[in-house]
N, C-alpha and C positions, 0 to 999 in steps of 0.2 A: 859473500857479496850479493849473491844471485836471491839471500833471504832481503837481506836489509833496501835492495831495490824494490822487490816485491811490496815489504809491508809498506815502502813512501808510495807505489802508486797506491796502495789502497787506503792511506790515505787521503791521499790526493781524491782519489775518487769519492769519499766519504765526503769531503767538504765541499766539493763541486756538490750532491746532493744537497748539502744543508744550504747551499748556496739558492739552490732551485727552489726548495723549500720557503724559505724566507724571503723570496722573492713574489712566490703563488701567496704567503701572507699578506705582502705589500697592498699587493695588487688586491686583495678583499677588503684588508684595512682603508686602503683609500675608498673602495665602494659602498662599504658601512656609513662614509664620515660623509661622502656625497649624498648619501638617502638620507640620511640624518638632518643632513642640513636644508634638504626639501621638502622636511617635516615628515621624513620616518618612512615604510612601507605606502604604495598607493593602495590603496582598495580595490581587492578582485571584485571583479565582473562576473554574471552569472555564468555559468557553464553551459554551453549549446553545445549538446552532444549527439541530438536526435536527429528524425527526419526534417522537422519544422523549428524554427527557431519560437521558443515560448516566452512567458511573461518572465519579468525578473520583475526585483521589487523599486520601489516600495509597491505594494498592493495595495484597494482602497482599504482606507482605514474606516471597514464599515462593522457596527454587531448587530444581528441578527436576534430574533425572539425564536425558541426555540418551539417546534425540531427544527427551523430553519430550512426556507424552501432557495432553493436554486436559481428559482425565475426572479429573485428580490437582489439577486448580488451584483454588485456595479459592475464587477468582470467577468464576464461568463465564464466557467470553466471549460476546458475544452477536451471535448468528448468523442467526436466524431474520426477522429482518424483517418483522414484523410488519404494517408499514404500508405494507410496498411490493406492491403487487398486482399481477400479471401479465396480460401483454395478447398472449399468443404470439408475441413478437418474435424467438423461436427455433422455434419449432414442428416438433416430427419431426426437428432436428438433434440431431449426437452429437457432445457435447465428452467429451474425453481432459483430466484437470487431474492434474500433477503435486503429490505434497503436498496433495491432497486430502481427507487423513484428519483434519484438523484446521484451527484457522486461519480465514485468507482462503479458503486453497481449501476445506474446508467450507461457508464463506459462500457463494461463488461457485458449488458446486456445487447448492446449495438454489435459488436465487435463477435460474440455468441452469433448475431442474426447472420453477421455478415458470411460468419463460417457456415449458415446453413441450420441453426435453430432455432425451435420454437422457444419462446419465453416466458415464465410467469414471474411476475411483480407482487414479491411482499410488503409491505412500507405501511408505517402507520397512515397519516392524512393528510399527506402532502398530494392531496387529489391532482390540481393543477403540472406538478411537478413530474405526476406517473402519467399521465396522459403525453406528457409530451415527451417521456421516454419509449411510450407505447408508437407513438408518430414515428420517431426512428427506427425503432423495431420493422416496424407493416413498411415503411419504405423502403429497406432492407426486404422486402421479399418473406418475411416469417408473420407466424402469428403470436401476438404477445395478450395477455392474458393479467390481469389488475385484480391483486384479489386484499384490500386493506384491513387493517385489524393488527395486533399487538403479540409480539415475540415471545411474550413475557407469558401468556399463554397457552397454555398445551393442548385447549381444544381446539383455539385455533390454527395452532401450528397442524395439526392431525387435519383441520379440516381446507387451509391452504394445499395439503399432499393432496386429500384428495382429490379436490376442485383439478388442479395441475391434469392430475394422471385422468377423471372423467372426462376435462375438456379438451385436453391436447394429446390423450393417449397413452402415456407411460411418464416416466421420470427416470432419466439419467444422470442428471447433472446436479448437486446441490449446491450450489454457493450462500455464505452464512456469512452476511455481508452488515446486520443493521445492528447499532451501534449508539450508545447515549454516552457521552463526555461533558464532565464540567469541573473545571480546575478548582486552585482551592489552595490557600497559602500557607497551612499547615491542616495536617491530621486532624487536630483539635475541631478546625472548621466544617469537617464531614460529621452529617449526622449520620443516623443509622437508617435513616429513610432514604439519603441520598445515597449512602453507600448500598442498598437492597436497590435502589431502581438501578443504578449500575452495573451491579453485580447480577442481577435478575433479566437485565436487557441485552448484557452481552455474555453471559455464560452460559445461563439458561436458557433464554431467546435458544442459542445454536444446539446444545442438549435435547431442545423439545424438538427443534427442526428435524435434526439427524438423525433421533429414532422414532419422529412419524415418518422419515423418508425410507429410510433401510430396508423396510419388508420389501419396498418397490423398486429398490436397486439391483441390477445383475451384472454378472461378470463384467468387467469394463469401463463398469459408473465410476463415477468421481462426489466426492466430498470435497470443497474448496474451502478453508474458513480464513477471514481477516483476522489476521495479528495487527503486529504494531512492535515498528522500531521500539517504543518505551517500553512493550514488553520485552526484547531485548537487553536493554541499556538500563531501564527505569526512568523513573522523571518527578522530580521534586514537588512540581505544581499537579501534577498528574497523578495522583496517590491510589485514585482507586481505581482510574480507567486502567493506569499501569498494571494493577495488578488482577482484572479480568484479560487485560493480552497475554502476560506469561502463560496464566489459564490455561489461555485458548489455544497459545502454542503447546501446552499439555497434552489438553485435549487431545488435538492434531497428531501429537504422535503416539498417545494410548490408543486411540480410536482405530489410527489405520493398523497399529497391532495386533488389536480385535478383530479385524473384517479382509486383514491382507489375506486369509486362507477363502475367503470369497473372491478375489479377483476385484474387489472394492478396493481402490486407493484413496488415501483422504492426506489431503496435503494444507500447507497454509502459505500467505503471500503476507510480509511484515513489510507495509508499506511505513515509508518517510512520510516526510507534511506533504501533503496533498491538497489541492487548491478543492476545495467543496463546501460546504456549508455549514457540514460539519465543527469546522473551527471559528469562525465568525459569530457560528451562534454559540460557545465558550467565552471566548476571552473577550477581551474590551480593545473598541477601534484599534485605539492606538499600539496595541500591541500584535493585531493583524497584519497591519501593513508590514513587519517586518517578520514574519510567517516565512521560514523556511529560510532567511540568510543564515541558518547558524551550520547548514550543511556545508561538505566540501564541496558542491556543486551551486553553492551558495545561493539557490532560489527555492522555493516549493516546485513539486513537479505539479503535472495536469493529471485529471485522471483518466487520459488516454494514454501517458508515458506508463500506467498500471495495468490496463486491460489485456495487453499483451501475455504478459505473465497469467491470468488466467483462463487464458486460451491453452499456454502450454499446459496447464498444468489439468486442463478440462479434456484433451486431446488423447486419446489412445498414441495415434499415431507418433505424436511426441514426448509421450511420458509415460510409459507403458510400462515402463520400468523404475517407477520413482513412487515411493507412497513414504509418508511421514516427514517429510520436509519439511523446515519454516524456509520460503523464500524471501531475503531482505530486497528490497527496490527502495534503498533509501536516501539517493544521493551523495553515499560516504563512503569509504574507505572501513574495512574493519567493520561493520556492524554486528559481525558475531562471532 
């Protein structure tokens, strides 16, 4: 008796569940057929997750003639960082940042001052552009230093180290930040000359930089170099830039293998879309304006939401313990 009551409560219990069950069904089936009927999902909203609420899209649907200056884009990108306050976690070091003159490396060079370093500015001839990175810099309290000319070069990269270390005293910090991209709808469409200025500007450019700089680095320094989500992921229109970021994140982690027994760390930051000029002067209008909705944070960031991370990663005090990293800042879930 005492089995045949047991198995009815447990039935009993079994269908009170499937009861529950198909009832938490209902209840979604109706919310399906209500969204449905209001023409489907609504459209997320950009993500505000910072200190300052930033741009979401559409952005101006503007292109740019290339290298693309800064001071010509309808939305300014936003660089100064307002909220981040400095606590000398560079103090009296001297970063060297390629691409400097705009961008991330603008950000990064503000954000540098602010911690207490002197700056030099690599950048092709975006003259107007590095001056008015230089204006941020000296008002921040440092000295910043403009020295133009081409990546792609090994005398001049040797003779930017110098210039650095004569006129500011040493080199600590190298950030390998500059950068030529232009899409391309199939392989077929890359010649060999646009695949060499690519490959020559973002792999080389950082090759020539890092070993004119290394003799002049000591225990502490920092190597920083720009990846790139698409060197992570890849990217369809993106065939050759994608494939000088995996590079770079190569690079990034043979190099600091190479020099971790010096107290040299060399790390990488794989930024998402970033609002700079960089992409303006790529792609056409119309496909700018929608620049960065395809994230989970569904906007491009700014490149002051990027400068942070190469503070940490320039920082003894924070990172002292970290060399070969790719760090993602890419707006997503999952990047690597």
């Amino acid at each position: 008796m005492a089995q045949t009551q047991g198995r009815h409560a447990n039935k009993q219990d079994a269908e009170a569940v499937a009861a529950r069950q198909r009832a938490l069904q209902d209840a979604q089936d109706e919310l399906d057929q209500e969204q449905q009927a209001s023409g489907g999902k609504s459209e997320r909203k950009p993500v505000q997750a910072g200190a300052r609420e930033q741009p979401g899209n559409p952005l101006p649907a503007q292109h740019l003639e290339k290298p693309g200056l800064e001071q010509d884009l309808q939305l300014s990108p936003r660089f100064t960082a307002p909220d981040y306050q400095g606590s000398n976690k560079l103090l009296d070091k001297v970063a060297l940042i390629t691409g400097g003159d705009s961008g991330i490396g603008r950000a990064v060079a503000v954000l540098y001052a602010r911690e207490g370093a002197d700056v030099a500015i690599a950048y092709l001839n975006e003259h107007e552009d590095a001056e008015e990175t230089r204006r941020h810099v000296e008002k921040e309290g440092r000295r910043c230093l403009l020295i133009p000319g081409d990546v792609k070069d090994p005398a001049y990269c040797r003779q930017a180290v110098e210039r650095t270390v004569k006129e500011l005293g040493k080199l600590d910090i190298l950030v390998n930040n500059a950068a030529f991209q232009e899409h391309a709808q199939s392989l077929e469409d890359i010649t060999e000359e646009r695949f060499d200025e690519t490959l020559r500007t973002n792999v080389y450019g950082y090759f020539h930089m890092a070993k004119a700089a290394i003799p002049h680095l000591k225990q502490g320094s920092a190597i920083i170099n720009t990846g790139s989500v698409v060197g992570l992921e890849g990217s369809g229109r993106l065939l050759d830039y994608s494939t000088t970021k995996g590079a770079i994140h190569a690079f990034t982690k043979s190099l600091a293998q190479n020099l971790v027994e010096k107290g040299i760390r060399v790390n990488a930051v794989a930024p998402g879309p970033v609002w700079t000029p960089l992409n303006p002067a790529d792609s056409p209008a119309e496909k700018v304006q929608d620049f960065g909705k395809q994230t989970d944070m569904k906007r491009a960031a700014q490149p002051e939401e990027l400068s942070p991370a190469y503070v940490f990663l320039a920082a003894p005090v924070c990172s002292g313990y970290i060399t070969g990293i790719v760090l993602p800042v890419t707006g997503s879930v999952g990047a690597i």
